[in-house]
C-alpha positions as a Markdown table, in Angstrom:
| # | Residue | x | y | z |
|---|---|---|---|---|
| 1 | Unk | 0.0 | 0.0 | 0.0 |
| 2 | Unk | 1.7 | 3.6 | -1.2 |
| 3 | Unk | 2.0 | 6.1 | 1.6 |
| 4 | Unk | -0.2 | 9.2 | 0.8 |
| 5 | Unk | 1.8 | 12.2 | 0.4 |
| 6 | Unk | 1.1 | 15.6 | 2.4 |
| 7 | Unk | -1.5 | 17.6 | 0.8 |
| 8 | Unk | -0.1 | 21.1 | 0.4 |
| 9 | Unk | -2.7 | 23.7 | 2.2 |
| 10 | Unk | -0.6 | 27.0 | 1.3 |
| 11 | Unk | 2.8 | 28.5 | 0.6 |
| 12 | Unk | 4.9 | 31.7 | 1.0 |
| 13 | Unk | 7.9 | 33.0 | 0.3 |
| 14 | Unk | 9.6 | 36.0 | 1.3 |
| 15 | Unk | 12.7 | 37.0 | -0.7 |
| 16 | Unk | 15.1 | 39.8 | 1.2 |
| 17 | Unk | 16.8 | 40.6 | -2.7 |
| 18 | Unk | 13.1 | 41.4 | -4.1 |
| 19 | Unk | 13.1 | 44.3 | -1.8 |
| 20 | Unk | 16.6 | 46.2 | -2.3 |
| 21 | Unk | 16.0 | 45.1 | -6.1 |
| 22 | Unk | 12.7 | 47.0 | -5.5 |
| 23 | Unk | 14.1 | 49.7 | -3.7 |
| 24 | Unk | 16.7 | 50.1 | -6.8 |
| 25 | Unk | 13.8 | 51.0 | -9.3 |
| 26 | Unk | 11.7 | 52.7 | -7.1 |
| 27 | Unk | 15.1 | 55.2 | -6.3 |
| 28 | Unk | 16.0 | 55.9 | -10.2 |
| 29 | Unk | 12.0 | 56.4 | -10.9 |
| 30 | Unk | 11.9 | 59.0 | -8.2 |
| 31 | Unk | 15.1 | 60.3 | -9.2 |
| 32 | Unk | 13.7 | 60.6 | -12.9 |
| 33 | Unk | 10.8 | 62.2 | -11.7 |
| 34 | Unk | 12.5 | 64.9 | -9.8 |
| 35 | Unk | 15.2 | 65.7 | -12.7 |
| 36 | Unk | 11.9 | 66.2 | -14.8 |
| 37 | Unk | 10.5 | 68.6 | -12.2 |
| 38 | Unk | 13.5 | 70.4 | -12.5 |
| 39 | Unk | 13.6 | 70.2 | -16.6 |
| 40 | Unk | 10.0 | 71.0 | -16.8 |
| 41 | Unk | 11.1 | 74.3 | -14.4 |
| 42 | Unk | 14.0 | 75.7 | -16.6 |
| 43 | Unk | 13.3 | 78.4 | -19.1 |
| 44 | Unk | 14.1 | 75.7 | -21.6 |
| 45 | Unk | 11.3 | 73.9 | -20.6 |
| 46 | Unk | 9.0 | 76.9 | -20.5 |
| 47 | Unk | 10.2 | 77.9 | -24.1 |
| 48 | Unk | 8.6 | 74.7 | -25.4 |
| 49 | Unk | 6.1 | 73.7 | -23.7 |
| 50 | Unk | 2.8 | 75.9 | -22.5 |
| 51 | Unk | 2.8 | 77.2 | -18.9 |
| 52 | Unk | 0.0 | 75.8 | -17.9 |
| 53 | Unk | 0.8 | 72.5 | -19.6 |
| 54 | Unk | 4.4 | 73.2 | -17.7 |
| 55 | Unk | 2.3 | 73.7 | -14.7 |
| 56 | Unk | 0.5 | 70.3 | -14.4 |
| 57 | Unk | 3.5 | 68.8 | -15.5 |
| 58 | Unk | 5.6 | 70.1 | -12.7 |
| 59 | Unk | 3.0 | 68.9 | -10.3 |
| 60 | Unk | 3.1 | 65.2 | -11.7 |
| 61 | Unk | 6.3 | 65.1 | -11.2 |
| 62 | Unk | 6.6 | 66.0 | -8.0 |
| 63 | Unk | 4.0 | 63.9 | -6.8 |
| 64 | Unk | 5.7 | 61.1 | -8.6 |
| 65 | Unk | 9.3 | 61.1 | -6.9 |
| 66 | Unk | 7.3 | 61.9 | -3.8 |
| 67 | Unk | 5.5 | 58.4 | -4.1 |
| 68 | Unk | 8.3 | 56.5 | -5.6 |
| 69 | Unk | 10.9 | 58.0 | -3.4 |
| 70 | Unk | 8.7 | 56.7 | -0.3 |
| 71 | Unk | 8.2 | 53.5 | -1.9 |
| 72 | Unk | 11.9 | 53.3 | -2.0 |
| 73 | Unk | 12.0 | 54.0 | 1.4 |
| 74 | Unk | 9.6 | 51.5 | 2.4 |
| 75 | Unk | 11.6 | 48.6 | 0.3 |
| 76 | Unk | 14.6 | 49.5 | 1.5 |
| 77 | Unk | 13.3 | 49.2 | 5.6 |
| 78 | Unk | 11.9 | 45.8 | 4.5 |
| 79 | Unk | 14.7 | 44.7 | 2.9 |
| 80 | Unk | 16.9 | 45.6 | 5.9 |
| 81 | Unk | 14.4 | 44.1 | 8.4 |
| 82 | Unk | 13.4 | 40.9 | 7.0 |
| 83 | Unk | 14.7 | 37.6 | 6.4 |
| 84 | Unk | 14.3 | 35.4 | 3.6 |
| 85 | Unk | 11.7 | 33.6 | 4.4 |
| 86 | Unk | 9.5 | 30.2 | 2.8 |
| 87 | Unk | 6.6 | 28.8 | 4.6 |
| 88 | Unk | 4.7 | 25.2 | 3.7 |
| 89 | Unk | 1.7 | 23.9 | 5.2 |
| 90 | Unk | 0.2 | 20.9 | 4.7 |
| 91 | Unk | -2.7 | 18.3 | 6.2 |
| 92 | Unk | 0.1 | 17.0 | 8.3 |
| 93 | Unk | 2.3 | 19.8 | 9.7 |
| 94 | Unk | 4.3 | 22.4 | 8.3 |
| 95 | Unk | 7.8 | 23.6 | 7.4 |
| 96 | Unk | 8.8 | 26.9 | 8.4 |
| 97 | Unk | 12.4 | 28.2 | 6.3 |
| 98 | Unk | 14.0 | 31.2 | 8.1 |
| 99 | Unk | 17.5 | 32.4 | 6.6 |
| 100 | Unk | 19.2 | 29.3 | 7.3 |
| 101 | Unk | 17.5 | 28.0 | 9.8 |
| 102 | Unk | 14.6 | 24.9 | 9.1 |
| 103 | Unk | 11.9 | 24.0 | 11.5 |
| 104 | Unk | 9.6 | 20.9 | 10.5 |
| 105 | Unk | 6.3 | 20.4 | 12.6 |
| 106 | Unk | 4.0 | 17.9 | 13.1 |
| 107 | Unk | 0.5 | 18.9 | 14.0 |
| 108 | Unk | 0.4 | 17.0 | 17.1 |
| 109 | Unk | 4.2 | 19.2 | 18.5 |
| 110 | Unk | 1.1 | 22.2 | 18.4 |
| 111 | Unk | 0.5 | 24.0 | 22.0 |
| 112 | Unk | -1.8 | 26.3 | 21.4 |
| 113 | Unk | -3.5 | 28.2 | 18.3 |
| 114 | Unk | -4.8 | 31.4 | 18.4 |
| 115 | Unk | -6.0 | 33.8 | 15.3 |
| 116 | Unk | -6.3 | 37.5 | 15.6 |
| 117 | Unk | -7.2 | 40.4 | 13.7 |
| 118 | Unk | -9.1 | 40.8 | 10.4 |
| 119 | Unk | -8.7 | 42.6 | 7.1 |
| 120 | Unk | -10.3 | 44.6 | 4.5 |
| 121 | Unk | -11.0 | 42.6 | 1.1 |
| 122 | Unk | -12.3 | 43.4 | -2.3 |
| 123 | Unk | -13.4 | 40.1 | -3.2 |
| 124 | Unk | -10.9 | 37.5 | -2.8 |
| 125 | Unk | -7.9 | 40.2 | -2.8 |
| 126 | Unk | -7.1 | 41.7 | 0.4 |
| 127 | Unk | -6.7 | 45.5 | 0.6 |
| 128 | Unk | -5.5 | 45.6 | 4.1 |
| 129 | Unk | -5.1 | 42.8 | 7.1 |
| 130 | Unk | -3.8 | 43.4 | 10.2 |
| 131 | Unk | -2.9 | 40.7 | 13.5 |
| 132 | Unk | -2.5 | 36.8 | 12.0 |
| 133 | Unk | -2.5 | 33.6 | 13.0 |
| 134 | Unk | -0.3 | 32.5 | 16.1 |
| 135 | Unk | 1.6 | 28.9 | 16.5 |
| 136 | Unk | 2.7 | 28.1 | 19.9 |
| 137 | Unk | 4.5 | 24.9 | 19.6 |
| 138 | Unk | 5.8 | 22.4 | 22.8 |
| 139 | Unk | 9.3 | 23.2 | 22.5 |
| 140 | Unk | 8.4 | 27.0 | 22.8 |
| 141 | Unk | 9.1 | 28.2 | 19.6 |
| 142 | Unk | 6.4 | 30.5 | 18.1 |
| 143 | Unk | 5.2 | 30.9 | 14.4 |
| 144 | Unk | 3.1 | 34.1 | 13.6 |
| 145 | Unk | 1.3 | 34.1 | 9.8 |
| 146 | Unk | 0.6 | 38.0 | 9.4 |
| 147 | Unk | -0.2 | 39.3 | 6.2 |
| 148 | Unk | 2.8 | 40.0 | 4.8 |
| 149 | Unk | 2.5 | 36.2 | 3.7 |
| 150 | Unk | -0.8 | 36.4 | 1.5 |
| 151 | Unk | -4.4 | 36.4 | 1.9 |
| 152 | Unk | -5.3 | 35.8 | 6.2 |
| 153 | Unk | -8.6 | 34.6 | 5.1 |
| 154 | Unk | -7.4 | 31.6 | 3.0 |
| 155 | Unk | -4.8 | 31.1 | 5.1 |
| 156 | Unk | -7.6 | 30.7 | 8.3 |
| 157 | Unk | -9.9 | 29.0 | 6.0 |
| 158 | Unk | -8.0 | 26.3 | 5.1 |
| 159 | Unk | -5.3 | 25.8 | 8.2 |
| 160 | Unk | -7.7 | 26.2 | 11.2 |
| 161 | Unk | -9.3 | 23.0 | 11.4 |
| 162 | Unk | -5.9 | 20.9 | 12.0 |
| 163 | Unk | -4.9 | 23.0 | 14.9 |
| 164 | Unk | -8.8 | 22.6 | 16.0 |
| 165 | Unk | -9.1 | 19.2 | 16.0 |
| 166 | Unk | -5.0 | 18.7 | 17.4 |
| 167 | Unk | -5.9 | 20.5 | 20.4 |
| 168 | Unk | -9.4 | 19.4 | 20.9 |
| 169 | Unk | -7.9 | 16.0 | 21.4 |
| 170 | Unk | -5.2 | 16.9 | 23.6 |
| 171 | Unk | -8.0 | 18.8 | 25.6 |
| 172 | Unk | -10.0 | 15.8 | 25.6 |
| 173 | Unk | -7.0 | 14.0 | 27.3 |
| 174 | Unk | -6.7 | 16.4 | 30.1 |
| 175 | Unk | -10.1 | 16.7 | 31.1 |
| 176 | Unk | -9.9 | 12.2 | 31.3 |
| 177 | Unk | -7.3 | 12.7 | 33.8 |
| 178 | Unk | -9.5 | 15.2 | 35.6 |
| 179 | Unk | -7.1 | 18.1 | 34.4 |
| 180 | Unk | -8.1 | 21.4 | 34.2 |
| 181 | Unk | -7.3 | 23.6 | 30.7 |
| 182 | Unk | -7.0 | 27.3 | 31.0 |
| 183 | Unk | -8.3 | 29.2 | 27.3 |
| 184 | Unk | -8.2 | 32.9 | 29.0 |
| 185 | Unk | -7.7 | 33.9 | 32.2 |
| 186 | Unk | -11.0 | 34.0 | 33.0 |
| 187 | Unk | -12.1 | 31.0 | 31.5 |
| 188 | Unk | -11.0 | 27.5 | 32.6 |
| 189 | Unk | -12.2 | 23.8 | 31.2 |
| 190 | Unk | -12.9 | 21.4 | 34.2 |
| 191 | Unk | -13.9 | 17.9 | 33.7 |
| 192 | Unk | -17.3 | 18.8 | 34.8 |
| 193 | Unk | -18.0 | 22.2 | 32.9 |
| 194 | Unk | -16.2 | 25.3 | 32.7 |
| 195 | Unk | -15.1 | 28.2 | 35.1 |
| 196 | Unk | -16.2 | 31.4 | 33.8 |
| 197 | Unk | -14.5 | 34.0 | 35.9 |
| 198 | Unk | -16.0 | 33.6 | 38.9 |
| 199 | Unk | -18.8 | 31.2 | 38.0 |
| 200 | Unk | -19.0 | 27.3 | 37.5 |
| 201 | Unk | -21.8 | 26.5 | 35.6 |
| 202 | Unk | -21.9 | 22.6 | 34.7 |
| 203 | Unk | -22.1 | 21.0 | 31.5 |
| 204 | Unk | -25.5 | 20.3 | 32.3 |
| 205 | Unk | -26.4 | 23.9 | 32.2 |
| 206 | Unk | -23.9 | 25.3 | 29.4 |
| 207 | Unk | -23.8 | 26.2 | 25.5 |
| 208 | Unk | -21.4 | 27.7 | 23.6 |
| 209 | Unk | -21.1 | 29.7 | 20.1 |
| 210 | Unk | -18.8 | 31.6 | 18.5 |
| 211 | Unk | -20.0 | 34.8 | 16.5 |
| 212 | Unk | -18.6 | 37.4 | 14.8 |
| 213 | Unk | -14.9 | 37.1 | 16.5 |
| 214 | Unk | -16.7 | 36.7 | 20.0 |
| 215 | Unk | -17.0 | 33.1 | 21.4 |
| 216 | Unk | -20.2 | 33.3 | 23.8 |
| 217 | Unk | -21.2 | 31.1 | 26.8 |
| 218 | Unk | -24.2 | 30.3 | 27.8 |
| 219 | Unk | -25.9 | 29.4 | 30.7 |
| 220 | Unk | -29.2 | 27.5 | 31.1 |
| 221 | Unk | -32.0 | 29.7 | 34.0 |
| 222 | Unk | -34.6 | 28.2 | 36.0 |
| 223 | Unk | -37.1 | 28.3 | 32.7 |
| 224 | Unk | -34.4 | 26.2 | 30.5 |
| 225 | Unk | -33.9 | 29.5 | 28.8 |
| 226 | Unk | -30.1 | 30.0 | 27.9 |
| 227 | Unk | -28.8 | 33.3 | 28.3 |
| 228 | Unk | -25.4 | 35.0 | 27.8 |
| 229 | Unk | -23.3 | 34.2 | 30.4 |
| 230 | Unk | -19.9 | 35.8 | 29.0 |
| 231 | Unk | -18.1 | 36.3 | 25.8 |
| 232 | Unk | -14.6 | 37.1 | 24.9 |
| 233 | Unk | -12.8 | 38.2 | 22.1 |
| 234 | Unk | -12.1 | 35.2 | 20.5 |
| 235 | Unk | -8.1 | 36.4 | 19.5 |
| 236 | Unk | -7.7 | 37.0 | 23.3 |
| 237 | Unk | -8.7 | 32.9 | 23.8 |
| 238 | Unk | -6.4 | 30.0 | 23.2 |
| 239 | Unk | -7.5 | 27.1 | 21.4 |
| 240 | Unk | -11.3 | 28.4 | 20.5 |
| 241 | Unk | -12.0 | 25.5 | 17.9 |
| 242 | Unk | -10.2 | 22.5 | 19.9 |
| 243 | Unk | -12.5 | 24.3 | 22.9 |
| 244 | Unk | -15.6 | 24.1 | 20.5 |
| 245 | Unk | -15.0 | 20.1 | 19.4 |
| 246 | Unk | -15.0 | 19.6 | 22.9 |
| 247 | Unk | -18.1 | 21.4 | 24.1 |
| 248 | Unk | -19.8 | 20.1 | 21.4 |
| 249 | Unk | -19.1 | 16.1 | 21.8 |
| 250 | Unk | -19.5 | 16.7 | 26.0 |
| 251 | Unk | -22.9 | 19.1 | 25.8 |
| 252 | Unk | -24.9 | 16.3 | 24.6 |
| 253 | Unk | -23.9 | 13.7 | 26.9 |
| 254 | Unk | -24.8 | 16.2 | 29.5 |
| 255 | Unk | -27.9 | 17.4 | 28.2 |
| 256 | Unk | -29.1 | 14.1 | 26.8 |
| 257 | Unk | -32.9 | 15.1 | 27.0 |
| 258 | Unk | -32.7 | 18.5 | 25.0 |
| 259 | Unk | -30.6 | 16.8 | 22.3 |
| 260 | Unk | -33.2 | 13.6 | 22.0 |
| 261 | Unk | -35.8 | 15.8 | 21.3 |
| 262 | Unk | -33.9 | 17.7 | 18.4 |
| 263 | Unk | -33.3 | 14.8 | 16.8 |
| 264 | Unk | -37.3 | 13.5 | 17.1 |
């Protein structure tokens, strides 16, 4: 029987040369800009060309070798600041190339996973992200995919659910051995239900949800009504989705009557 490959979820590569080679042309196309200003500004210029014409002109050109000299600028800090850089992911781990350096991961070496931020898109093409996607690994390394490396919403899209289901498993494991796991420090997993700042509401009595960036709990009154308990930002909570594969195969075994009847 062959041995399946890694699927390949996404790739990045930062290249240090790209941005002095970037910084290069963006300094001789400000530099032509600004001699043009200057042509454009001599009584030669003036001789042959209309003023107003010589006007506008003048203007472009100044704008332009404003733009391109601060494009330059902004090349040449990333070319000093960054290293060259290639990033794999697959259904299996990833591979993370920094400068020399190579680190190879498993999924199962993951400690914790949390995403934060957002972005601005026009369709599939981001116009501006900010925050990323943190890796916390056993051996105390940390990975952080910003967007610098592509499109954050593919990225999540795609990547989340092996970290989810990773740490979901590992949380499992804990909570068998009767081992609390801390998401935030104000919420805390227990074997029997969760510790939401200073409340312990039962599995029996809890639901969970996550909406909009806010992961919600729930907590069941004295009519069976559930009603926000809490919710948190869900970038300031470790773990959300392995949290939610957990909640959602214990909630059920603890609330076996409210489940039967959904499913009649």
């Amino acid at each position: 029987m062959a041995i399946r490959k890694p699927r390949l979820l996404f790739q990045a590569t930062i290249n240090r040369r790209l941005y002095f080679r970037r910084f290069v042309w963006s300094l001789l196309a400000s530099v032509a800009a600004l001699a043009a200003f200057f042509i454009l500004d001599s009584p030669a210029g003036r001789s042959v060309a209309d003023a107003q014409l010589g006007n506008i002109g003048r203007i472009v050109s100044l704008v332009g070798a404003l733009l391109f000299g601060l494009r330059a600028l902004v090349n040449l800090w990333y070319g000093l600041r960054r290293q060259t850089e290639n990033l794999r992911f697959y259904d299996r781990g990833f591979i993370w190339r920094r400068g020399q350096a190579e680190h190879k991961y498993k999924w199962s070496h993951l400690n914790s996973y949390r995403e934060r931020g957002g972005g601005v898109y026009l369709g599939k093409r981001p116009l501006v992200q900010w925050g990323g996607c943190r890796f916390a690994m056993l051996d105390k390394r940390v990975f952080a995919v910003t967007g610098k490396y592509g499109n954050l919403r593919e990225f999540k899209q795609v990547v989340r659910r092996y970290p989810a289901h990773v740490t979901g498993i590992r949380m499992g494991q804990a909570l068998r051995k009767e081992e609390p796991v801390r998401l935030h420090p104000r919420l805390t997993v227990w074997p029997g239900g969760i510790e939401v700042g200073k409340h312990e509401v039962p599995w029996s009595e809890v639901e969970v949800s996550l909406k909009r960036g806010r992961l919600v709990i729930f907590q069941k009154n004295a009519k069976g009504q559930f009603k926000p308990l809490k919710s948190y930002r869900a970038s300031r909570v470790d773990n959300v989705g392995g949290f939610l594969e957990v909640a959602r195969a214990t909630i059920p075994t603890h609330q076996r009557s409210r489940f039967s009847q959904r499913d009649s």
